[in-house]
PDB file as gemmi writes it, atoms N, CA and C in Angstrom:
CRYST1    1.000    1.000    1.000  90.00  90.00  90.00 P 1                      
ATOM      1  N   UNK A   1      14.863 -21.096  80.086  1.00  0.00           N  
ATOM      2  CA  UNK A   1      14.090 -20.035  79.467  1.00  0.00           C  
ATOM      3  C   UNK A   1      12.868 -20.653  78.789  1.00  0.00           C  
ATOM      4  N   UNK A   2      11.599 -20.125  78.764  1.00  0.00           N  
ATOM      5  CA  UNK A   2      10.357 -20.632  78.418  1.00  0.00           C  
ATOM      6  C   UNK A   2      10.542 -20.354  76.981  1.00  0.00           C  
ATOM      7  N   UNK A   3       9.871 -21.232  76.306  1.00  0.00           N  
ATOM      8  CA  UNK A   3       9.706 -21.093  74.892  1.00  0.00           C  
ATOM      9  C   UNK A   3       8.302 -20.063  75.006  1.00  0.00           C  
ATOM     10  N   UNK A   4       8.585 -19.429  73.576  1.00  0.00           N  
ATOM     11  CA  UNK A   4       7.259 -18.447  74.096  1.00  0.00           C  
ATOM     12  C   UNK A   4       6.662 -18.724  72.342  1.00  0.00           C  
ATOM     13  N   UNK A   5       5.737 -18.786  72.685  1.00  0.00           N  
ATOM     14  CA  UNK A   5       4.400 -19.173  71.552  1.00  0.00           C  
ATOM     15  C   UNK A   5       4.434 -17.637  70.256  1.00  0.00           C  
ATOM     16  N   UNK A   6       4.683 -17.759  69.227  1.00  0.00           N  
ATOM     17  CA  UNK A   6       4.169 -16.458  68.027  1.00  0.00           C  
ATOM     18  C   UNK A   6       3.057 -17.036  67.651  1.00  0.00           C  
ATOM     19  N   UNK A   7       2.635 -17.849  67.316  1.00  0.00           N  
ATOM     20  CA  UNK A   7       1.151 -18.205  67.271  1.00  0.00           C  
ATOM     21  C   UNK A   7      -0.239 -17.383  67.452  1.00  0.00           C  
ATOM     22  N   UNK A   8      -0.376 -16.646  66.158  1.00  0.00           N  
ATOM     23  CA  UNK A   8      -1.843 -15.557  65.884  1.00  0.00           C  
ATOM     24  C   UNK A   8      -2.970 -16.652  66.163  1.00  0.00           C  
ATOM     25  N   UNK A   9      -3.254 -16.271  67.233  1.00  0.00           N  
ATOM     26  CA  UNK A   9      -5.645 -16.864  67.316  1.00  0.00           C  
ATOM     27  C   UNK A   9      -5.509 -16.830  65.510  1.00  0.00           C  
ATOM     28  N   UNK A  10      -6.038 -18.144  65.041  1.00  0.00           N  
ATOM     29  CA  UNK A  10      -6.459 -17.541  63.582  1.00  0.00           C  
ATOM     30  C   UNK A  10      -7.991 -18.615  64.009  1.00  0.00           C  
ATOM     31  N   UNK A  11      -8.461 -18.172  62.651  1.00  0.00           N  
ATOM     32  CA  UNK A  11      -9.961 -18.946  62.623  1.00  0.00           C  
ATOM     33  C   UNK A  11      -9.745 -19.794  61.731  1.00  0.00           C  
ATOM     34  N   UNK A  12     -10.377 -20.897  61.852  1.00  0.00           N  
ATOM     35  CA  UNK A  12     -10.412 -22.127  60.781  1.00  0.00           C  
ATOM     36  C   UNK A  12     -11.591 -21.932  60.448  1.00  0.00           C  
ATOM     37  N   UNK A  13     -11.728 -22.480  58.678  1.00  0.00           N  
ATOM     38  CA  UNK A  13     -13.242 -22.764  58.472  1.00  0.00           C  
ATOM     39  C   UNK A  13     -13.779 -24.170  58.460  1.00  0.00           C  
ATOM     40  N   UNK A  14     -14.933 -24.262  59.064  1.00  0.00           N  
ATOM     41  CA  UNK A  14     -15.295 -25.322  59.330  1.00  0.00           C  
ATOM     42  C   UNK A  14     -14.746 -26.447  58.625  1.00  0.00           C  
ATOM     43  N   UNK A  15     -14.956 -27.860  58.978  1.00  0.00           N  
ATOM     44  CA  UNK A  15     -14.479 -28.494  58.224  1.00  0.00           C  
ATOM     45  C   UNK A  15     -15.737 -29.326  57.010  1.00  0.00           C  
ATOM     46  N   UNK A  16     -14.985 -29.856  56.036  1.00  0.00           N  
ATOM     47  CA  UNK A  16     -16.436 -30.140  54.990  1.00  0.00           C  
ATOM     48  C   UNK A  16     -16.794 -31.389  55.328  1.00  0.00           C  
ATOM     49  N   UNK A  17     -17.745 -31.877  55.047  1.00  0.00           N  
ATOM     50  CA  UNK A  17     -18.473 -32.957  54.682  1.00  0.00           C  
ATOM     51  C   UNK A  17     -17.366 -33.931  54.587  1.00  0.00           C  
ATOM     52  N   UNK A  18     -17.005 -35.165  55.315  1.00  0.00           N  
ATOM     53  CA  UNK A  18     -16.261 -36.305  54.748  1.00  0.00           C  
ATOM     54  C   UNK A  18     -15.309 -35.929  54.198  1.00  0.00           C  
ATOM     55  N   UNK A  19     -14.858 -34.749  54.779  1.00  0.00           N  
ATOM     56  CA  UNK A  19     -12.906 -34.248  54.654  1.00  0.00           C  
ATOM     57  C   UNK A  19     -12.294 -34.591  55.760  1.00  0.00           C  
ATOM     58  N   UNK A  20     -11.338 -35.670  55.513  1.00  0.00           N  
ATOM     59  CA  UNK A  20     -10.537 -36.493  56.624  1.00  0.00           C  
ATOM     60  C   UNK A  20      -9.814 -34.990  57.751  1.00  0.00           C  
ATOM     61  N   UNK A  21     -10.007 -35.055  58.826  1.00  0.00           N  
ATOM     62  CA  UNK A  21      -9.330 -33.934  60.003  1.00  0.00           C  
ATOM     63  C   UNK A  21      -8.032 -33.747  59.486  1.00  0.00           C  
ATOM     64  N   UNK A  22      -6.817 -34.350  59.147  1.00  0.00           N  
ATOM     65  CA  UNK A  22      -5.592 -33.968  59.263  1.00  0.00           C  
ATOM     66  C   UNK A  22      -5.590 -33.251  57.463  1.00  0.00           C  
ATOM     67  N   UNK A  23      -6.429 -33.395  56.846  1.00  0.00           N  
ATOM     68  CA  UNK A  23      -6.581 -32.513  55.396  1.00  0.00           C  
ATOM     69  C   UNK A  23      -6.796 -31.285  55.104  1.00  0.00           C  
ATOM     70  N   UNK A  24      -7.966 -31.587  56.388  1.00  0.00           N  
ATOM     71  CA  UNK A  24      -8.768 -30.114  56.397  1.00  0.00           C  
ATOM     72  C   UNK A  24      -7.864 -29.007  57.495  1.00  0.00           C  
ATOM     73  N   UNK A  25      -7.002 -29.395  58.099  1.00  0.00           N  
ATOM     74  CA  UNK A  25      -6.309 -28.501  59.132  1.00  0.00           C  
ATOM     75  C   UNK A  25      -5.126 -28.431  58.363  1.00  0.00           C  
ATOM     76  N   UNK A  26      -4.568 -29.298  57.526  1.00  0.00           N  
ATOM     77  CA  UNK A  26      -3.515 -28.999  56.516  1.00  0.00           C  
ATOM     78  C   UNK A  26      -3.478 -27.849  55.879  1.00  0.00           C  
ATOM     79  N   UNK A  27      -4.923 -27.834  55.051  1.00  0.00           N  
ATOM     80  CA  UNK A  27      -5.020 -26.903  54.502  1.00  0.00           C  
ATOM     81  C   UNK A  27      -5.503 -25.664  54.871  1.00  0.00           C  
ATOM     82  N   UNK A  28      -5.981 -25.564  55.574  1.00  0.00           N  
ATOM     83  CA  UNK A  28      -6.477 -24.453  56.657  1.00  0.00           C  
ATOM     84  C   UNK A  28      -5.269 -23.795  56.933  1.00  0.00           C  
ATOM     85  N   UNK A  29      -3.997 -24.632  57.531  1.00  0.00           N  
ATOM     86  CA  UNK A  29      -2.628 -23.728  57.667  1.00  0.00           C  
ATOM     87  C   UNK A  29      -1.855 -23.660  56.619  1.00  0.00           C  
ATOM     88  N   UNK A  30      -2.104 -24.280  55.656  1.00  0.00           N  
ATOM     89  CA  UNK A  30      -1.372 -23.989  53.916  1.00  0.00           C  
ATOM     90  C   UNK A  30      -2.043 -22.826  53.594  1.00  0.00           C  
ATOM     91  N   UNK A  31      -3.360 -22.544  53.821  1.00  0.00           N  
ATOM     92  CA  UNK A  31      -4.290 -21.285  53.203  1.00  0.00           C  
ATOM     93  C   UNK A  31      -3.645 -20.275  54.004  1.00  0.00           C  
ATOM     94  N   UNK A  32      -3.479 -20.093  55.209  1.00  0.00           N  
ATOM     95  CA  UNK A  32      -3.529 -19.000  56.567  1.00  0.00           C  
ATOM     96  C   UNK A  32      -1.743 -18.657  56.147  1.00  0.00           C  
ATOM     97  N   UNK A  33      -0.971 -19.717  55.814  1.00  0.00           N  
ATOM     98  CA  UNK A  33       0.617 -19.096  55.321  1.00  0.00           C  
ATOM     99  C   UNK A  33       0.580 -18.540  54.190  1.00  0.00           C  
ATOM    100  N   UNK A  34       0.016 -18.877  52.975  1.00  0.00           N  
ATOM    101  CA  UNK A  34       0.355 -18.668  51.545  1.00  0.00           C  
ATOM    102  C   UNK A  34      -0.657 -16.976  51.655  1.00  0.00           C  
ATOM    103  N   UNK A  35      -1.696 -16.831  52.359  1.00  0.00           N  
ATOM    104  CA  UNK A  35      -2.514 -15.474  52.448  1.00  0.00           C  
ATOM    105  C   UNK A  35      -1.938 -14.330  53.181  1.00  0.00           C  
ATOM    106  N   UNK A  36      -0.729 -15.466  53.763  1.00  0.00           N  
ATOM    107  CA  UNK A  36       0.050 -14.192  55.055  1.00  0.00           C  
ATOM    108  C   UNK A  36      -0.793 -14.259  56.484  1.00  0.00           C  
ATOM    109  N   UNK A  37      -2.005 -14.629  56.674  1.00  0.00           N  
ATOM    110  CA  UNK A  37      -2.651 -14.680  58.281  1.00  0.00           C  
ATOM    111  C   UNK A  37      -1.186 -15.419  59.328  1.00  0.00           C  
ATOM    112  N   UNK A  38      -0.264 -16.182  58.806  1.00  0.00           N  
ATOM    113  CA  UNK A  38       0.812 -16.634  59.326  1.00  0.00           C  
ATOM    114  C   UNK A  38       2.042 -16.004  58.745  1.00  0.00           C  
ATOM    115  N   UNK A  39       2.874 -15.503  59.133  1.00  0.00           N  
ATOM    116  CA  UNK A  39       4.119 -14.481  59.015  1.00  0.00           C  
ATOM    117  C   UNK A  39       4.792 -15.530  58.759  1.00  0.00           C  
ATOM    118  N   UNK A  40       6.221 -15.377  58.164  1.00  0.00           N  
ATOM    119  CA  UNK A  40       7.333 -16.456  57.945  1.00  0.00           C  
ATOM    120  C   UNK A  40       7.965 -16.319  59.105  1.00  0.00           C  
ATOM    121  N   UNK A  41       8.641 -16.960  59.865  1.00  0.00           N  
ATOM    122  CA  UNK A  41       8.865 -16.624  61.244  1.00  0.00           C  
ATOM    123  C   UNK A  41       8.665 -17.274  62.347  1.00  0.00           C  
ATOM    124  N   UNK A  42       7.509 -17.551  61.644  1.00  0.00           N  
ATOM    125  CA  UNK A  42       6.085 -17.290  63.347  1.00  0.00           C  
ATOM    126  C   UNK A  42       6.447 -18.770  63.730  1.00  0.00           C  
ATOM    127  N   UNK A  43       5.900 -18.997  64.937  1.00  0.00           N  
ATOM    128  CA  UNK A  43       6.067 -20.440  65.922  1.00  0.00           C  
ATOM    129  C   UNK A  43       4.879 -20.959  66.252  1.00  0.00           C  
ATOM    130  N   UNK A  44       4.340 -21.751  65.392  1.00  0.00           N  
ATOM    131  CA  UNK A  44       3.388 -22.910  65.017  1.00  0.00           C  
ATOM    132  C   UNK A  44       2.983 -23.522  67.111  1.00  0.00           C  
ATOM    133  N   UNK A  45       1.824 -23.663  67.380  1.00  0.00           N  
ATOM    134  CA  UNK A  45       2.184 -24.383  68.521  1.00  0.00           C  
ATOM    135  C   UNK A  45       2.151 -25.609  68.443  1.00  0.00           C  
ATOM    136  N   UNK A  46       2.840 -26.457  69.817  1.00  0.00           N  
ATOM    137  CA  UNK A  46       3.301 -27.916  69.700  1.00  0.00           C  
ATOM    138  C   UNK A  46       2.057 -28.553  68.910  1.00  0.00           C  
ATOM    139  N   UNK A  47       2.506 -29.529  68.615  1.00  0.00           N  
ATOM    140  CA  UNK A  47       1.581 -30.738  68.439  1.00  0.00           C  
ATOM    141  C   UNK A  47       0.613 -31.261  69.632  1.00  0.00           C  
ATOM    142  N   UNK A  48       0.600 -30.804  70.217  1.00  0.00           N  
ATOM    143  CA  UNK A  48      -0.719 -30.976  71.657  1.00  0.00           C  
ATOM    144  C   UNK A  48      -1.149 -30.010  72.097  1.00  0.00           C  
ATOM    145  N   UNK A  49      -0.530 -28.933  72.055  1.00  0.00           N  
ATOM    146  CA  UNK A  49      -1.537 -27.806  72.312  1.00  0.00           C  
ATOM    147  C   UNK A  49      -2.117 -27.556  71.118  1.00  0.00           C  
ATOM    148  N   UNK A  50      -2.060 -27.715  69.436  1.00  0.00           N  
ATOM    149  CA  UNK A  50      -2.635 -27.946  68.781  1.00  0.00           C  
ATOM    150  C   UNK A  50      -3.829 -28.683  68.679  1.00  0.00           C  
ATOM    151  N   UNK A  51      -3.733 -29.855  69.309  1.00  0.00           N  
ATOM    152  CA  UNK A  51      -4.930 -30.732  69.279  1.00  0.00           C  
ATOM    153  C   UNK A  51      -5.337 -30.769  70.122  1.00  0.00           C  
ATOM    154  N   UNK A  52      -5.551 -29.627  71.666  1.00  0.00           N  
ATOM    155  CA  UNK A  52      -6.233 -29.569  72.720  1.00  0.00           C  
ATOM    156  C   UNK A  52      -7.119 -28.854  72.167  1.00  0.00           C  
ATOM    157  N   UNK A  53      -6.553 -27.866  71.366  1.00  0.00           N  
ATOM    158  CA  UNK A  53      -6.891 -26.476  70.611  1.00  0.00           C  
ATOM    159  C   UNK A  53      -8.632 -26.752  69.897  1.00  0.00           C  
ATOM    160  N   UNK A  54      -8.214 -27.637  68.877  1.00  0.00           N  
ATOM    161  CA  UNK A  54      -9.150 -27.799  68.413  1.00  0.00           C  
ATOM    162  C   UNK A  54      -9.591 -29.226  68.761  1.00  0.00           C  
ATOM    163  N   UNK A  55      -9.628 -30.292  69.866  1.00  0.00           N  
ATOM    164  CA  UNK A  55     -10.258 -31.378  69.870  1.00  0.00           C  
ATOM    165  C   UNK A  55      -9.821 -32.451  68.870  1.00  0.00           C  
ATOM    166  N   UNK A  56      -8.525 -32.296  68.588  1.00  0.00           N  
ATOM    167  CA  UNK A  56      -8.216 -33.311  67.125  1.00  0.00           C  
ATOM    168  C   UNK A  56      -6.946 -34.452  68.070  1.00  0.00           C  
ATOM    169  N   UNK A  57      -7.011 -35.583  67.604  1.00  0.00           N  
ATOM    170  CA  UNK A  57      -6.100 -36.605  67.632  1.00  0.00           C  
ATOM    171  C   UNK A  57      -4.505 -35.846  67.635  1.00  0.00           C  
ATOM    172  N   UNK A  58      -3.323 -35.827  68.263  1.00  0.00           N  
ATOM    173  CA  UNK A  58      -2.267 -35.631  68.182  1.00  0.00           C  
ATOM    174  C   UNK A  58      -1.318 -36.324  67.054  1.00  0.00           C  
ATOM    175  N   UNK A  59      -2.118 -37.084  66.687  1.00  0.00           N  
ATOM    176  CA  UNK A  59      -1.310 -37.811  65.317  1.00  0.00           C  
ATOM    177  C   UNK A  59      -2.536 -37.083  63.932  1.00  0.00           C  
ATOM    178  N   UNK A  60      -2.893 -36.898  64.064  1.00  0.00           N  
ATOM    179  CA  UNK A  60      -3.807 -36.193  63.282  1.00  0.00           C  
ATOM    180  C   UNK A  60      -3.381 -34.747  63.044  1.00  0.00           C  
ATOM    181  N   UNK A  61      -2.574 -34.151  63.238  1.00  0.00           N  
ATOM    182  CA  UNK A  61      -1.881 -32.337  63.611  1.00  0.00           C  
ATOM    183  C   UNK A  61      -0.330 -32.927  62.884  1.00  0.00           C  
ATOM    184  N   UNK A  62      -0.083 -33.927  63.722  1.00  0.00           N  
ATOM    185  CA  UNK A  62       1.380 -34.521  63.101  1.00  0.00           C  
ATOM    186  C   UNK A  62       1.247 -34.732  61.431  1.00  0.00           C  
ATOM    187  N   UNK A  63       0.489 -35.407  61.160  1.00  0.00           N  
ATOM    188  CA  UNK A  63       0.200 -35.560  59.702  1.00  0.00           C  
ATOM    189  C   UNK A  63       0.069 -34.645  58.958  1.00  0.00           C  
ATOM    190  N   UNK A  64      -0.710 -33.055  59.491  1.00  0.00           N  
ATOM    191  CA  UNK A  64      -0.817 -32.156  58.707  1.00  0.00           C  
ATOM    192  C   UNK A  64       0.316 -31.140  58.766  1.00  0.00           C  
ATOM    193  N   UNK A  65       1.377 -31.696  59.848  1.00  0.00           N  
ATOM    194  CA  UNK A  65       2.677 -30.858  59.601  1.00  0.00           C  
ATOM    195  C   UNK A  65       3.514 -31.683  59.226  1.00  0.00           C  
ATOM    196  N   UNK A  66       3.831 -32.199  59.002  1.00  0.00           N  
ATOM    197  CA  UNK A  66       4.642 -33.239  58.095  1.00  0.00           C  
ATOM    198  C   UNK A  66       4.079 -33.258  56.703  1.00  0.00           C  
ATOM    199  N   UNK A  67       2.695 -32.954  56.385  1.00  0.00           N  
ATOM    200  CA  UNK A  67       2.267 -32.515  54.923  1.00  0.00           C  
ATOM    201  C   UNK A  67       3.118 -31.016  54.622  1.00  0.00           C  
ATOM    202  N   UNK A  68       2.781 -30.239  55.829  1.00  0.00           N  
ATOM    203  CA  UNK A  68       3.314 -28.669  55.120  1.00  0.00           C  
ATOM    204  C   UNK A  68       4.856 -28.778  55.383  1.00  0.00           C  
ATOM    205  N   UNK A  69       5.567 -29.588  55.879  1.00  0.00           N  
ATOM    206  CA  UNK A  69       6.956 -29.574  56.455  1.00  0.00           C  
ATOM    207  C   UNK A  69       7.579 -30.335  55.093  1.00  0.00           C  
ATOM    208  N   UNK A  70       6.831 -31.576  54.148  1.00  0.00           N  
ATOM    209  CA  UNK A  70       6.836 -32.423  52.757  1.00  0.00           C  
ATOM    210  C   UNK A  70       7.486 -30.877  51.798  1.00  0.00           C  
ATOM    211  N   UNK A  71       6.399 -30.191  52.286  1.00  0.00           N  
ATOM    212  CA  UNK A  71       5.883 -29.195  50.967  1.00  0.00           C  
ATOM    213  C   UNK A  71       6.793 -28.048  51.195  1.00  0.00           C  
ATOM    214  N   UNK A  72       7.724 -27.636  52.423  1.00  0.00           N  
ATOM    215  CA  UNK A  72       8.745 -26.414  52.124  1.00  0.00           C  
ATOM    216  C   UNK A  72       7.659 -25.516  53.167  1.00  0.00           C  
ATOM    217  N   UNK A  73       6.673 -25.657  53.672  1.00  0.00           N  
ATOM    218  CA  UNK A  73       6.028 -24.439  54.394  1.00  0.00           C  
ATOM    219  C   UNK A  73       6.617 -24.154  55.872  1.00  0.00           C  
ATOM    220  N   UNK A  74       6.784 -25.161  56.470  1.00  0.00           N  
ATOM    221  CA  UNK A  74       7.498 -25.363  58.189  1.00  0.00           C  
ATOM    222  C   UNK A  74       8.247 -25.950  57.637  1.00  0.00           C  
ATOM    223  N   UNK A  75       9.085 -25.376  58.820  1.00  0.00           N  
ATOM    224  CA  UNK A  75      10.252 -26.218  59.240  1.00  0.00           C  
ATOM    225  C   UNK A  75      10.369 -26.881  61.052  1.00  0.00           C  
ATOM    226  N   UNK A  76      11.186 -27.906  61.691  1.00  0.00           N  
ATOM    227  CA  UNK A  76      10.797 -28.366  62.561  1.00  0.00           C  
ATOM    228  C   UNK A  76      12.223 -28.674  63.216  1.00  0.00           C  
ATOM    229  N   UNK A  77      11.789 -28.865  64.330  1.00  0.00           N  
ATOM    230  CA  UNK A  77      13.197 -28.900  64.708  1.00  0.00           C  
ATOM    231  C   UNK A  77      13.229 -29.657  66.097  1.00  0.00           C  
ATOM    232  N   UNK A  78      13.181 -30.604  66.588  1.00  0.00           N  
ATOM    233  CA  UNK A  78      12.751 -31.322  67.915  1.00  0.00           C  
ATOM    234  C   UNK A  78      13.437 -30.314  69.168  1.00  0.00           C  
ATOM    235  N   UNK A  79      12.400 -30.190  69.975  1.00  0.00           N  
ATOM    236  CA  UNK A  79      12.905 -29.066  71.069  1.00  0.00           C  
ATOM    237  C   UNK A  79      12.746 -27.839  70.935  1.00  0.00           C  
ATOM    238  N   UNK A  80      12.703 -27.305  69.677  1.00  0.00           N  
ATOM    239  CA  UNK A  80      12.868 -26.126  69.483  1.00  0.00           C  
ATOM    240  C   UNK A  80      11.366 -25.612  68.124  1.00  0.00           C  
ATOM    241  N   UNK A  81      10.810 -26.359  68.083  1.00  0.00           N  
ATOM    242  CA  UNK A  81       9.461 -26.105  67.202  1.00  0.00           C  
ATOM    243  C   UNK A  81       8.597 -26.035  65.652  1.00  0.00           C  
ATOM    244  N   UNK A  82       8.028 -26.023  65.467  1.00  0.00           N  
ATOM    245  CA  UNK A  82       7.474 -25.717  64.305  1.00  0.00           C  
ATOM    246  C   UNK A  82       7.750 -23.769  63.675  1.00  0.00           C  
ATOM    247  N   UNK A  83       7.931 -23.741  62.774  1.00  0.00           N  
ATOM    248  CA  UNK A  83       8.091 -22.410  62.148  1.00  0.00           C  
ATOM    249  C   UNK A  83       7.572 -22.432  60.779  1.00  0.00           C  
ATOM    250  N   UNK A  84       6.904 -20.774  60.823  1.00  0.00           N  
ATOM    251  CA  UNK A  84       6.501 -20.860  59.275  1.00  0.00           C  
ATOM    252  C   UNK A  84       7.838 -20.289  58.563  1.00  0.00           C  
ATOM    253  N   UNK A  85       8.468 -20.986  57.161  1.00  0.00           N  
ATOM    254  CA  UNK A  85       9.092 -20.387  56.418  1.00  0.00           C  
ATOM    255  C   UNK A  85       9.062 -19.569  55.093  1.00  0.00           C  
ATOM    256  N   UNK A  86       9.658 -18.317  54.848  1.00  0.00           N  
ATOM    257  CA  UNK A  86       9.743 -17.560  54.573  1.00  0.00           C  
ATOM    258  C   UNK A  86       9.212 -17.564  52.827  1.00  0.00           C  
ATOM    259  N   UNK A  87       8.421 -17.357  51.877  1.00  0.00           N  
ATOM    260  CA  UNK A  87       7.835 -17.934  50.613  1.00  0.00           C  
ATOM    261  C   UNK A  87       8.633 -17.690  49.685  1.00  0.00           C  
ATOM    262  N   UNK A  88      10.333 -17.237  49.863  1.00  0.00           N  
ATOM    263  CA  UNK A  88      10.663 -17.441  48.790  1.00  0.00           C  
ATOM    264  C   UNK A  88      11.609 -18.648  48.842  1.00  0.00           C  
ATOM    265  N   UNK A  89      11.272 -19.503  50.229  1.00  0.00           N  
ATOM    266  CA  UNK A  89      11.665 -20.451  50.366  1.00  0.00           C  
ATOM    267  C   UNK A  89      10.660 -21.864  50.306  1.00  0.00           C  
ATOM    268  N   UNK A  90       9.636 -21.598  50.066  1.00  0.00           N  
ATOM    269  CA  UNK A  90       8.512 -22.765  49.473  1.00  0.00           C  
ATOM    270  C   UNK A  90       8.610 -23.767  48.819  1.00  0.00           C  
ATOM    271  N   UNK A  91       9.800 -23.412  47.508  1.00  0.00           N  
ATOM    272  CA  UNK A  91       9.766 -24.502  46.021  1.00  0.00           C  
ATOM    273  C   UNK A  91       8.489 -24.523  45.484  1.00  0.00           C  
ATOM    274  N   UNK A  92       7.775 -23.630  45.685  1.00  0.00           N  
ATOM    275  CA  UNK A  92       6.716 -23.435  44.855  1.00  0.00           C  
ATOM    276  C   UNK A  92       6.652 -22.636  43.360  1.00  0.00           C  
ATOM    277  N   UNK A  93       6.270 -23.053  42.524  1.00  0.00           N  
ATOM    278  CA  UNK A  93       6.461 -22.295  41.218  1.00  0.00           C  
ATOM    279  C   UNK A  93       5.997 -21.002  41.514  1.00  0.00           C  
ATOM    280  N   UNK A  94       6.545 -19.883  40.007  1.00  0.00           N  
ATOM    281  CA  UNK A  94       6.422 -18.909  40.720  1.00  0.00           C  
ATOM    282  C   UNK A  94       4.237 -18.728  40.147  1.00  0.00           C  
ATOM    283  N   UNK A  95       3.931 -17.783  40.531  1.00  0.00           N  
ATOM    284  CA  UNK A  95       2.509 -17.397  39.594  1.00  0.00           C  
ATOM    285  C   UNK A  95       2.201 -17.678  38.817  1.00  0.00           C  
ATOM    286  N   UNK A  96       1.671 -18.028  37.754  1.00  0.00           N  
ATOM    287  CA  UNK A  96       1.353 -18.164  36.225  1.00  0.00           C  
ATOM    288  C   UNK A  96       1.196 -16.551  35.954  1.00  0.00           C  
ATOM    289  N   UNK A  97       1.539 -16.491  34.928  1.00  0.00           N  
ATOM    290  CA  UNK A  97       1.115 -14.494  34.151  1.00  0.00           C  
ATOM    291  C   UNK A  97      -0.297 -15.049  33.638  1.00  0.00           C  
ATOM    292  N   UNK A  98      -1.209 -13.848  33.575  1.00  0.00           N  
ATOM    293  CA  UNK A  98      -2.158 -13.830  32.982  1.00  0.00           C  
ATOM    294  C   UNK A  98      -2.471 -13.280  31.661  1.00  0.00           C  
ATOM    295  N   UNK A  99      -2.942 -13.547  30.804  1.00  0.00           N  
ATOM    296  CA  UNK A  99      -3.206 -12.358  29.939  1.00  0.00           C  
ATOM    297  C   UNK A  99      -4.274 -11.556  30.013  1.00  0.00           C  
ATOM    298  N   UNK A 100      -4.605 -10.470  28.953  1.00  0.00           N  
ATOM    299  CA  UNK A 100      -5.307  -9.499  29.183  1.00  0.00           C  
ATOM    300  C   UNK A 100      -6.997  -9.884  29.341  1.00  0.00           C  
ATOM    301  N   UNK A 101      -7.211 -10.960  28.485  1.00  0.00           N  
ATOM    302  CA  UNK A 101      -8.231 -11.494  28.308  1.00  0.00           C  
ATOM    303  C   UNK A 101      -8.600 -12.442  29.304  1.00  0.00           C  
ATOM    304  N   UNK A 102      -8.042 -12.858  30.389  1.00  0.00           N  
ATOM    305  CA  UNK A 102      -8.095 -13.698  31.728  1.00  0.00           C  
ATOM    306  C   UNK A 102      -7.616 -15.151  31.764  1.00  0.00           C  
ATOM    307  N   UNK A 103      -7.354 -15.492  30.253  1.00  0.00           N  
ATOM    308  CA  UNK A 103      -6.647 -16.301  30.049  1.00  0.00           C  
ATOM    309  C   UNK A 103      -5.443 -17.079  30.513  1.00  0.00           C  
ATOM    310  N   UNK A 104      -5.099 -17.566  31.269  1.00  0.00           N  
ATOM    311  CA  UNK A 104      -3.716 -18.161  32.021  1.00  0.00           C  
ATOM    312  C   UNK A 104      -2.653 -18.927  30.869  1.00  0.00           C  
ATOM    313  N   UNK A 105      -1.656 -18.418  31.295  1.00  0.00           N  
ATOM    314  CA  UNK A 105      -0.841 -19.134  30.920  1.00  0.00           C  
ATOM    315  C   UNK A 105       0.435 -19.778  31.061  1.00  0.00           C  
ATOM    316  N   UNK A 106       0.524 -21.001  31.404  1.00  0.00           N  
ATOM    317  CA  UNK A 106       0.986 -21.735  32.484  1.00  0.00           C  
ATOM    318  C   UNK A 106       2.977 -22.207  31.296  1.00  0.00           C  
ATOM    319  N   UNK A 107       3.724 -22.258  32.616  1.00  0.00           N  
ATOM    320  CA  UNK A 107       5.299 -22.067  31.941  1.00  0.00           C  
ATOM    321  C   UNK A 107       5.173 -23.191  30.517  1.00  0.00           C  
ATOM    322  N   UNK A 108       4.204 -24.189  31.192  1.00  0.00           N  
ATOM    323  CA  UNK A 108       4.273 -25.778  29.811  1.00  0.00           C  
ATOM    324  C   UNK A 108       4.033 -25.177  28.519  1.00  0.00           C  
ATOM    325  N   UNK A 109       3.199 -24.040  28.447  1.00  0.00           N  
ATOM    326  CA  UNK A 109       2.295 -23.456  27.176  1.00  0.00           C  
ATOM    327  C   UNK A 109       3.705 -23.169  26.676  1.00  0.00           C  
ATOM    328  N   UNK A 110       3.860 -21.842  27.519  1.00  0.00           N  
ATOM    329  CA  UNK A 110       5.037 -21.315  26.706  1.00  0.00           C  
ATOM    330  C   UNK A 110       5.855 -21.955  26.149  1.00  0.00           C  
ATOM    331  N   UNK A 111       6.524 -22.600  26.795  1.00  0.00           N  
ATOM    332  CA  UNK A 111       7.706 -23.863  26.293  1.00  0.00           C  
ATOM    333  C   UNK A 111       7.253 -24.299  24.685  1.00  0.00           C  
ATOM    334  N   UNK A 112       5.892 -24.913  25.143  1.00  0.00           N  
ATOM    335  CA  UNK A 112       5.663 -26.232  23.886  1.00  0.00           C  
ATOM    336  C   UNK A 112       5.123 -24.650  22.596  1.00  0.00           C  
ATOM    337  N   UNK A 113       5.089 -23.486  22.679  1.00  0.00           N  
ATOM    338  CA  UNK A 113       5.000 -22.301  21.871  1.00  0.00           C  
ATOM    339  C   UNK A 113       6.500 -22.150  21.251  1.00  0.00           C  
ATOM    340  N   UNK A 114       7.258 -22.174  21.871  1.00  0.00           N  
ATOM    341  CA  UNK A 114       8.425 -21.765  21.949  1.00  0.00           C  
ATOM    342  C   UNK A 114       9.022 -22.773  21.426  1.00  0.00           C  
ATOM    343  N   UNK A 115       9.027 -24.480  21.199  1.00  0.00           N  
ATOM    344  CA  UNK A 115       9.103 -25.155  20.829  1.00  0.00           C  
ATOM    345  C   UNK A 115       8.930 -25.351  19.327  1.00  0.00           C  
ATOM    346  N   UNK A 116       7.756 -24.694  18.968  1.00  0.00           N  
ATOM    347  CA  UNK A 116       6.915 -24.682  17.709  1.00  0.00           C  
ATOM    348  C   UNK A 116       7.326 -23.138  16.761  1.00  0.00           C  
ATOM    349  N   UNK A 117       7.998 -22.435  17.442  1.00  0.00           N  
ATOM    350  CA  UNK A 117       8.745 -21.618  16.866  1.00  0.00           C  
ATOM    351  C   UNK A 117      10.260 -21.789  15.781  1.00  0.00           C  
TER     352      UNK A 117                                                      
END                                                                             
């Protein structure tokens, strides 16, 4: 049975000035999951049709999924593919709350407030 590609056409933005390739495509698919342009689910394509895709080194695509695979975003599985996973599976903290005044305020504040109480 053919593996079949979930993989959305997305657009990358260019890359910057003296931003190493496997950084800038890192983050390009860290931005495109955490915004939702990538579903939790979805099936990442290989590591070579990736870098046919865009003209990039095949160890260069590897690096930037093994960055998001480090970080809780894919998961991988030899034979069977790259996947985006689901964000309440990330290990990412949750939001910071804001206050009314636009002010952030990050869990450390509270604590060392709460501390001083």
């Amino acid at each position: 049975m053919p593996k079949i590609e979930t993989f959305q056409d997305l657009v990358l933005e260019p890359r910057k000035d003296g931003q190493e390739m496997w950084r800038w495509l890192y983050t390009e698919l860290r931005s495109a999951i955490i915004d939702g342009r990538l579903k939790a689910g979805a099936r990442l394509p290989s590591t070579r049709n990736l870098a046919t895709q865009y003209g990039l080194a095949r160890s260069t695509v590897v690096a930037a999924f093994q960055q998001l695979q480090a970080e809780g975003f894919v998961s991988s599985e030899v034979s069977a593919g790259t996947f985006v996973v689901p964000a309440r599976e990330w290990g990412m903290p949750p939001p910071t709350k804001q206050r009314s005044s636009g002010q952030i305020i990050s869990r450390a504040t509270i604590a060392k407030r709460a501390q001083s109480l």
